[in-house]
VOBA-1610 file (N, C-alpha, C; in pm, whole numbers, padded with zeros to 5 digits, always signed):
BEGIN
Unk+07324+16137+05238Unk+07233+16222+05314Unk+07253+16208+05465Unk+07268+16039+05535Unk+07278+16051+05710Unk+07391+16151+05718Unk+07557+16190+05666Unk+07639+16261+05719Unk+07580+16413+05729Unk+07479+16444+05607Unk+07478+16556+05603Unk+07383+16614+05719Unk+07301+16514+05742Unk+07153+16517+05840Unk+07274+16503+05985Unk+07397+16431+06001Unk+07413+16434+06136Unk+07558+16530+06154Unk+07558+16646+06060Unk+07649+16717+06066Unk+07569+16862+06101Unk+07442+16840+06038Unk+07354+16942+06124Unk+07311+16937+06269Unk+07323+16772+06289Unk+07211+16743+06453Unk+07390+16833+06519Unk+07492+16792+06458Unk+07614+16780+06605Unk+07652+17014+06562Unk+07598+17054+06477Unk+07621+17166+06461Unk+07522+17229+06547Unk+07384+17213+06562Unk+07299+17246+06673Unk+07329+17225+06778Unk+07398+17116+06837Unk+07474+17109+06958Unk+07595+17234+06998Unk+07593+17289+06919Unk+07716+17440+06923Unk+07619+17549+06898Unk+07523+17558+06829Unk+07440+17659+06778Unk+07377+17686+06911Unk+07305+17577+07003Unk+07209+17579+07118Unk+07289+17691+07211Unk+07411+17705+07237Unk+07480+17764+07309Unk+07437+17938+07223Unk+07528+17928+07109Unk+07534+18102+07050Unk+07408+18137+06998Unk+07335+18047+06960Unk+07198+18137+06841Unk+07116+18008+06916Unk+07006+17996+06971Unk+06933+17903+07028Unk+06811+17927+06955Unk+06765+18060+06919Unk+06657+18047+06799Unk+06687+18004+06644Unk+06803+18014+06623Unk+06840+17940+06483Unk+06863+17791+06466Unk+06903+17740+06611Unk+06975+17631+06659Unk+06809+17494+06666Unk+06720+17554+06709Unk+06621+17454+06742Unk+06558+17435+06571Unk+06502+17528+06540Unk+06426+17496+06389Unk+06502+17397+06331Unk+06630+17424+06314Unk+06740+17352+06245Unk+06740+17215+06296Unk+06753+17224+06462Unk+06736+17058+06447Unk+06669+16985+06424Unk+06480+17034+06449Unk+06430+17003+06432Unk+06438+16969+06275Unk+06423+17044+06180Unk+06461+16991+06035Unk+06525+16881+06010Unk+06625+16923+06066Unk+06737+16823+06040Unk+06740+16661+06139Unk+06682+16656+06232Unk+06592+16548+06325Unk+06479+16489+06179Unk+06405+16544+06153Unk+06265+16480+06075Unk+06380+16464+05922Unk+06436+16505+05855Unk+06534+16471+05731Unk+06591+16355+05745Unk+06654+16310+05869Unk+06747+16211+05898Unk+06636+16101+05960Unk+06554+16126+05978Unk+06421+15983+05998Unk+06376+15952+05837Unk+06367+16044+05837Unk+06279+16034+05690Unk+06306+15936+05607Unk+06486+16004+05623Unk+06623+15921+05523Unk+06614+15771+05544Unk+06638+15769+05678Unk+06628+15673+05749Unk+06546+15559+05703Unk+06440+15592+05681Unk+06288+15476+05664Unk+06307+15454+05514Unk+06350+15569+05432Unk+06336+15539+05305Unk+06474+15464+05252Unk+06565+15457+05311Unk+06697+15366+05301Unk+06623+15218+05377Unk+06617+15169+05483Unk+06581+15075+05504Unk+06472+14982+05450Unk+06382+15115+05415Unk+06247+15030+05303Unk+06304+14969+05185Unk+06439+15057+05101Unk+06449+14982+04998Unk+06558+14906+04988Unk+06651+14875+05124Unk+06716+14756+05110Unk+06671+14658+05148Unk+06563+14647+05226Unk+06541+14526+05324Unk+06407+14453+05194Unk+06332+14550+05127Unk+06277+14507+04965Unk+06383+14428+04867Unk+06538+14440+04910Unk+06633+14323+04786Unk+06701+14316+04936Unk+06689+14248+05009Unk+06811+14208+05098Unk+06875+14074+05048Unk+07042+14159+05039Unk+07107+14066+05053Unk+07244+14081+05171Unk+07265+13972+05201Unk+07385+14031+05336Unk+07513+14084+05293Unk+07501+14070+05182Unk+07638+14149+05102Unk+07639+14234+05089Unk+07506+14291+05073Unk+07498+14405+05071Unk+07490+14544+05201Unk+07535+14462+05292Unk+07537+14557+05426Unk+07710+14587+05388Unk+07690+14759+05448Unk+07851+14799+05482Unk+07855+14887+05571Unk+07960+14885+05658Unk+07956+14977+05744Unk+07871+15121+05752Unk+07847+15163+05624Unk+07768+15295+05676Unk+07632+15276+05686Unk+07604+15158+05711Unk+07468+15096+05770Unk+07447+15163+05843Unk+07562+15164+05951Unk+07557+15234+06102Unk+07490+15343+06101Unk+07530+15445+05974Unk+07497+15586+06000Unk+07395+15616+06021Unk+07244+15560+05985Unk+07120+15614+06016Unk+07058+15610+06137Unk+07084+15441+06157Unk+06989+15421+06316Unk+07112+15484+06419Unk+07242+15447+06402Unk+07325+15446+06484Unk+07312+15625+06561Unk+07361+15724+06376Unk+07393+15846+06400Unk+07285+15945+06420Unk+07121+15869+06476Unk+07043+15921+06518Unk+07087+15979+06677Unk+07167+15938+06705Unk+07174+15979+06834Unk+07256+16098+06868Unk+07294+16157+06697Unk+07353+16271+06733Unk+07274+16399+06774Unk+07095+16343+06746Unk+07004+16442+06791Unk+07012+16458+06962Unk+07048+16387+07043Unk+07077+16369+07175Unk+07165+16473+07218Unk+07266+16522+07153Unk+07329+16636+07204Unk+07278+16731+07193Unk+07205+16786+07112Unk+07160+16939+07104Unk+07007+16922+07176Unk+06977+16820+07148Unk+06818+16787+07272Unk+06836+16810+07420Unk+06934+16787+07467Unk+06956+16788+07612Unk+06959+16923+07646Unk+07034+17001+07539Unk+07041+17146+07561Unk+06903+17231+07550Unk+06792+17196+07479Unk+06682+17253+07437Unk+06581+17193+07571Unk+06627+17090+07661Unk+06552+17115+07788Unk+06441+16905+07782Unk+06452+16855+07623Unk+06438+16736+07577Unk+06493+16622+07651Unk+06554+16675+07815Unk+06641+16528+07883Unk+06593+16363+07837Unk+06412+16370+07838Unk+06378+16262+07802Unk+06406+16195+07727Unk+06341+16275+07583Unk+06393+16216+07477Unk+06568+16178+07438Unk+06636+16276+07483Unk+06755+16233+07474Unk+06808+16132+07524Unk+06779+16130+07614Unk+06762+15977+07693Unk+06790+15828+07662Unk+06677+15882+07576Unk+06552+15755+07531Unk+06662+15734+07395Unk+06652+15817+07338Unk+06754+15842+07213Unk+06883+15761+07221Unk+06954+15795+07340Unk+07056+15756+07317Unk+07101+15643+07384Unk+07012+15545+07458Unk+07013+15414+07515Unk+06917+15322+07385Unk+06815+15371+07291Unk+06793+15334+07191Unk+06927+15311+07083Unk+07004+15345+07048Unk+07110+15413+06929Unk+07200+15260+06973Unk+07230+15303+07118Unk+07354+15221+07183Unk+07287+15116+07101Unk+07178+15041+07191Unk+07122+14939+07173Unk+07119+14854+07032Unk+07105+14930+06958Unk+07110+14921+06818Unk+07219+14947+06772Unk+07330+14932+06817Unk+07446+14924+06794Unk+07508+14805+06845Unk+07476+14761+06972Unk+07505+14651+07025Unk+07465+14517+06949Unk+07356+14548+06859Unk+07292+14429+06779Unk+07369+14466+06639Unk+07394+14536+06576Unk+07423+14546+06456Unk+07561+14534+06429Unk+07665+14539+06540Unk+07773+14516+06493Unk+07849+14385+06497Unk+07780+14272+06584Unk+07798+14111+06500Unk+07756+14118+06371Unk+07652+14091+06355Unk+07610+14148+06165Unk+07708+14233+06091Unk+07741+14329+06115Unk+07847+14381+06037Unk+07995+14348+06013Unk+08016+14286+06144Unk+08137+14209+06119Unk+08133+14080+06051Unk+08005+14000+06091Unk+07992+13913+05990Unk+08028+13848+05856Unk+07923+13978+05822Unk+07961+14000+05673Unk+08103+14060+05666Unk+08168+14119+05702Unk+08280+14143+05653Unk+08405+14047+05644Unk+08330+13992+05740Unk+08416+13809+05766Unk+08427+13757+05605Unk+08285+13698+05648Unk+08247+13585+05541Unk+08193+13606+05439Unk+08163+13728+05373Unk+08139+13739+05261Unk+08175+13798+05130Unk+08360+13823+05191Unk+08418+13887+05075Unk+08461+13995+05127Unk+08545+14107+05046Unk+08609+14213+05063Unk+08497+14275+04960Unk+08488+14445+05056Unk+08434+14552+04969Unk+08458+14592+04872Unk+08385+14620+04772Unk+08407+14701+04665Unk+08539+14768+04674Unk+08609+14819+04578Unk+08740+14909+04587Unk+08674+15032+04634Unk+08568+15066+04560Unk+08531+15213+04560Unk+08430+15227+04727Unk+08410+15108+04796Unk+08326+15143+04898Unk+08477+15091+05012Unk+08590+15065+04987Unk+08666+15023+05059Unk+08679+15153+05193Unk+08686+15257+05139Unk+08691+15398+05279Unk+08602+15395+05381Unk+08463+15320+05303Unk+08378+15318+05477Unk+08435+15255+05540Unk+08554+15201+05563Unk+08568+15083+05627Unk+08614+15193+05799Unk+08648+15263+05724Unk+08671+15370+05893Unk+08543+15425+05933Unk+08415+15416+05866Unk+08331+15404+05948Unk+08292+15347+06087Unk+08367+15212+06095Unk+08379+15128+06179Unk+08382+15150+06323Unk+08486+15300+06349Unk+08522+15372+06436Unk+08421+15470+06512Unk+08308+15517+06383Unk+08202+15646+06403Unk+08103+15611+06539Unk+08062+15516+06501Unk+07882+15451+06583Unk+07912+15456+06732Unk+08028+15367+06760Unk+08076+15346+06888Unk+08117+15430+07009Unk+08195+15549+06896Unk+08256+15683+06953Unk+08147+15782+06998Unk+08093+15785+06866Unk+07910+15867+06877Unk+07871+15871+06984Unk+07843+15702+07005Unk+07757+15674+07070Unk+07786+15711+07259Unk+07912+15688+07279Unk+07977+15693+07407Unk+08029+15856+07412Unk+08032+15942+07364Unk+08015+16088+07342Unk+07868+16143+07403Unk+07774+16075+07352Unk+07613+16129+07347Unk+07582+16041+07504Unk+07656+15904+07530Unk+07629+15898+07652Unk+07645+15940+07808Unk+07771+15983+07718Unk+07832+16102+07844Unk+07797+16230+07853Unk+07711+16252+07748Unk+07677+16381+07760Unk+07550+16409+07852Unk+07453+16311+07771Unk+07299+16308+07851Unk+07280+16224+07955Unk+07423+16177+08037Unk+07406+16088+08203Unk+07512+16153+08259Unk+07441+16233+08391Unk+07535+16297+08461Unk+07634+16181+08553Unk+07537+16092+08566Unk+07630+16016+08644Unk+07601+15837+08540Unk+07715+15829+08470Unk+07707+15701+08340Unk+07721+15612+08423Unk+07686+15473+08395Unk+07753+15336+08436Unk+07843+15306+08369Unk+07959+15256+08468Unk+08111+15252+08473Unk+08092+15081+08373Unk+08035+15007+08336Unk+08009+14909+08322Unk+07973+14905+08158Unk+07933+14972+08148Unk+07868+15069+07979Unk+07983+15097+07943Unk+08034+15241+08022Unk+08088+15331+07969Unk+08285+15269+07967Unk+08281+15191+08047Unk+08407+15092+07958Unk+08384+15002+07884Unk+08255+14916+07836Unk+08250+14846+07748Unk+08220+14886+07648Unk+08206+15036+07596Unk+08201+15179+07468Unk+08325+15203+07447Unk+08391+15225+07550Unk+08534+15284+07526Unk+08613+15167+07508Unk+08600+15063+07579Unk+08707+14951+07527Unk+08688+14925+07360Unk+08577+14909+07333Unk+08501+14905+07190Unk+08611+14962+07111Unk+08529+15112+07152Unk+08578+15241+07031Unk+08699+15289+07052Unk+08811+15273+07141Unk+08956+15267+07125Unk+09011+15142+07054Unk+08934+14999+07051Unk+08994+14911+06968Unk+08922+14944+06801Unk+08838+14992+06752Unk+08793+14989+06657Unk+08884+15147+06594Unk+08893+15208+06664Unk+08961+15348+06654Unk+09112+15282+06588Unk+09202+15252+06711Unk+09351+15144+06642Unk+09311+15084+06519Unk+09230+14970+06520Unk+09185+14864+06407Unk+09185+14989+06257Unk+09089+15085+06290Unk+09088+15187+06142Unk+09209+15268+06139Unk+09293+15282+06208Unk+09414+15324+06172Unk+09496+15252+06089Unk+09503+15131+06137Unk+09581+15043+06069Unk+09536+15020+05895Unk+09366+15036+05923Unk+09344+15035+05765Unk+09388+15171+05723Unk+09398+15266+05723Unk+09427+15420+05705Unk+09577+15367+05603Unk+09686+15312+05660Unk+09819+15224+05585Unk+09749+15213+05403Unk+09654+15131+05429Unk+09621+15112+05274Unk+09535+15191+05213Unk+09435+15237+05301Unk+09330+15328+05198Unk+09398+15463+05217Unk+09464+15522+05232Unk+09524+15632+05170Unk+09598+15639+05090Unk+09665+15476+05027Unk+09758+15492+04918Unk+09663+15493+04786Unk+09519+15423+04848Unk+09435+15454+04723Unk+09438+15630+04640Unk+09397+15612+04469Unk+09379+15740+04431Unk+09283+15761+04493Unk+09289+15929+04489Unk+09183+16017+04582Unk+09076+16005+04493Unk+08998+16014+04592Unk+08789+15989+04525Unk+08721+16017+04614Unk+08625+16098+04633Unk+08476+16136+04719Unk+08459+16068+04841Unk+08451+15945+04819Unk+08438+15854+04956Unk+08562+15813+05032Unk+08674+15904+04980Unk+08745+15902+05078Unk+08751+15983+05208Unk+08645+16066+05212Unk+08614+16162+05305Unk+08541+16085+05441Unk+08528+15940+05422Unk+08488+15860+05514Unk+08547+15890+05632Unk+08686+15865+05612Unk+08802+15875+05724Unk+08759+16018+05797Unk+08728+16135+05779Unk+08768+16216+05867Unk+08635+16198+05942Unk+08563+16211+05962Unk+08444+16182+06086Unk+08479+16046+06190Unk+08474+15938+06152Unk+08500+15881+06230Unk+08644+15954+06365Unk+08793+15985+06307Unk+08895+16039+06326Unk+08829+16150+06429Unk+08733+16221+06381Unk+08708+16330+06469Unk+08597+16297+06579Unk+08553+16262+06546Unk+08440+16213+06702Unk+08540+16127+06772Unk+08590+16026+06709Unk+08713+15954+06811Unk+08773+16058+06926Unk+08815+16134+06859Unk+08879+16224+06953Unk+08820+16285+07047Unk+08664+16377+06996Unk+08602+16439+07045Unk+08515+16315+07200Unk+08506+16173+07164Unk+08457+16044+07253Unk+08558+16046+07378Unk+08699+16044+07293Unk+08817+16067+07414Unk+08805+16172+07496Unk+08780+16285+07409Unk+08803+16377+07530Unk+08692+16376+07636Unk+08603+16390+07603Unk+08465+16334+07695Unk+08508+16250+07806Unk+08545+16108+07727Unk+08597+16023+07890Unk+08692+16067+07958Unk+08761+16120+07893Unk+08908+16181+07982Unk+08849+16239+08115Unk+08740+16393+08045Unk+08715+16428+08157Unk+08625+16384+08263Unk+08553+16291+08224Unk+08488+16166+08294Unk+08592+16113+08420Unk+08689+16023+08329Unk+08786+15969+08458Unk+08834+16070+08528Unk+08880+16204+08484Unk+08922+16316+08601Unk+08879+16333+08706Unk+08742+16286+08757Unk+08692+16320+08805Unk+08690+16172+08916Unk+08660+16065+08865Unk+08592+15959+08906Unk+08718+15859+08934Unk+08777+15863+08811Unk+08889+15762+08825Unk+09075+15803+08751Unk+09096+15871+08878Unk+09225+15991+08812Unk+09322+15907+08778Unk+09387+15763+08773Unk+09456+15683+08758Unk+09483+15693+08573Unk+09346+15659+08544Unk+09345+15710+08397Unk+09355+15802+08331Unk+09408+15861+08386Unk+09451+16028+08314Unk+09531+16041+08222Unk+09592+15969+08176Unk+09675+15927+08061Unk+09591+15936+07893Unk+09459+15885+07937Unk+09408+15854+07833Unk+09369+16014+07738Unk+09451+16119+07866Unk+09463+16246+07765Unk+09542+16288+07632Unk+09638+16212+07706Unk+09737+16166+07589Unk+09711+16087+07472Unk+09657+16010+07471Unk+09572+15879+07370Unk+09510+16022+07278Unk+09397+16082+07347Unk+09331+16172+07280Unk+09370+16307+07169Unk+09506+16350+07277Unk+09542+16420+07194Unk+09629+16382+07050Unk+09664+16278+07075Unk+09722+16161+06969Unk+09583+16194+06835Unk+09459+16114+06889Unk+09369+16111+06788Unk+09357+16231+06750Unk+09342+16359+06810Unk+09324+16480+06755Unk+09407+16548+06634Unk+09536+16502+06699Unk+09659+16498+06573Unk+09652+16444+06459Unk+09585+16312+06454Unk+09556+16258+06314Unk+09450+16279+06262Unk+09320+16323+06326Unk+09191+16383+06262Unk+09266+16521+06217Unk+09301+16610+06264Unk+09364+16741+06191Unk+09395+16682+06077Unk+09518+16562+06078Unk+09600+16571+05954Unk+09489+16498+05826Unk+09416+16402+05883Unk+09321+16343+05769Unk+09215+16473+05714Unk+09165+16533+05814Unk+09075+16654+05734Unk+09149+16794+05674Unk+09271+16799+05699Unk+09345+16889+05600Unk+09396+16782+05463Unk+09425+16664+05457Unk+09445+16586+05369Unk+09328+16581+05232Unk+09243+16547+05328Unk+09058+16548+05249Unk+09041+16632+05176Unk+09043+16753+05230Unk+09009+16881+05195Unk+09121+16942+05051Unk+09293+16864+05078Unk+09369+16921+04986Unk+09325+16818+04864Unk+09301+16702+04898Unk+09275+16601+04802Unk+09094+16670+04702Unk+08991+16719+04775Unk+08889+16797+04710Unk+08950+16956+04628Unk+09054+16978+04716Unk+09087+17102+04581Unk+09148+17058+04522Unk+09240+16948+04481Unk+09298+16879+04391Unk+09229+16788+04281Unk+09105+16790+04329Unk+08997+16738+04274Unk+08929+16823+04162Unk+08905+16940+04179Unk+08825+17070+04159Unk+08934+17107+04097Unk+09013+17135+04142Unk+09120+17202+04032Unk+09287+17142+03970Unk+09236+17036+03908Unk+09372+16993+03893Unk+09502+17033+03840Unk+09529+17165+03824Unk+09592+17244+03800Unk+09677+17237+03867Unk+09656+17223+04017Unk+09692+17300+04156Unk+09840+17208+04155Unk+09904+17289+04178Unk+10051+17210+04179Unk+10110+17126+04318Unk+09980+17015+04361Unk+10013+16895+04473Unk+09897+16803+04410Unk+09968+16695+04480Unk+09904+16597+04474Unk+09882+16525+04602Unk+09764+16537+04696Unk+09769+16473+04805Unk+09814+16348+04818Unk+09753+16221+04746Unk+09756+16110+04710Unk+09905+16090+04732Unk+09967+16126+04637Unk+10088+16121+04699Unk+10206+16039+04781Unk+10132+16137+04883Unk+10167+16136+05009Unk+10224+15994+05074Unk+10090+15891+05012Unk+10125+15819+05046Unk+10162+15688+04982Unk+10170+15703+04857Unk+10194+15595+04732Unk+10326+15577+04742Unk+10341+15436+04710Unk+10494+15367+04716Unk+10592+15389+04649Unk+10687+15395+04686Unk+10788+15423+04565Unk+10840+15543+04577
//
């Protein structure tokens, strides 16, 4: 439910521009769905907590609340967006010792939950996207200790990308393309950030368009791997692609 709740908040962020009366109801919906989710996921893990049981798409609720911050700023909400998205950070800043934690010391994931592991990449990127959006003028102090973050966590899930794509294709392999795409969409943001402020880094256009190249290729992958799914008839096999041998 959080992807689906924050695929609406970041679609209102495009809607606010072309349809602004279709664009607000919606977020609003989709704002109160993704709290809702929110409380009722945390009520019933923290009722059996165990630390094993945290996995990266922990992130998605508190973290990918802050995708309401983009389309809020546009609806005239500076406050709340604000508030939103120095809340999100914040709660990101605490949750990802804990998440690495556990991933330390308490074992390897499930096979079948092994794809969130590019979640890893989402929260950070999100988060430094939504901060650049709602601070006209960011702290340089933040906004490289986001980006140093989410360019090393960005590399780090590439490298897992090597093994979880040789996995057979399954549902939760659709993990990979969100993270992949806000990465990019985080880059381009700072890019045009440093254009402005600090032109030395202008390179990091390049970095970006890099990530853009491999979010294309993972969400045309996804997508061939779901009609291969649906219709196994279809004469490919994504999977494939990348199995040994």
């Amino acid at each position: 439910m959080a992807p689906m709740s924050m695929a609406l908040l970041m679609l209102c962020d495009y809607l606010a521009v072309a349809s602004p009366l279709i664009a607000y109801p919606l977020w609003f919906l989709a704002l109160g769905l993704h709290i809702t989710m929110m409380v009722l996921f945390f009520s019933f893990q923290l009722m059996k907590f165990r630390i094993s049981n945290i996995v990266p798409s922990w992130f998605l609720y508190p973290v990918g609340l802050i995708s309401s911050s983009l389309a809020g700023s546009q609806f005239g909400h500076t406050v709340f967006s604000g508030t939103i998205a120095m809340v999100c950070i914040g709660i990101y800043f605490f949750m990802l010792p804990v998440v690495l934690y556990r991933l330390v010391f308490f074992g390897t994931l499930p096979r079948s939950a092994r794809p969130t592991l590019a979640i890893m990449a989402a929260p950070v990127n999100l988060s430094l996207a939504a901060y650049l959006v709602n601070f006209p003028a960011p702290d340089l102090i933040l906004t490289g200790a986001l980006a140093g973050i989410g360019i090393t966590m960005t590399l780090l899930v590439y490298l897992c990308y090597f093994r979880l794509l040789r996995l057979k294709f399954q549902p939760s392999i659709a993990a990979v393309t969100f993270p992949s795409v806000i990465s990019a969409i985080a880059m381009y943001r700072l890019t045009a950030f440093f254009a402005q402020s600090q032109p030395n880094w202008i390179w990091l256009h390049d970095f970006g368009f890099f990530e853009l190249s491999i979010a294309t290729f993972l969400v045309l992958w996804v997508s061939a791997g779901y009609l291969k799914m649906y219709w196994p008839n279809a004469p490919y096999s994504p999977e494939k692609i990348f199995k040994k041998g």
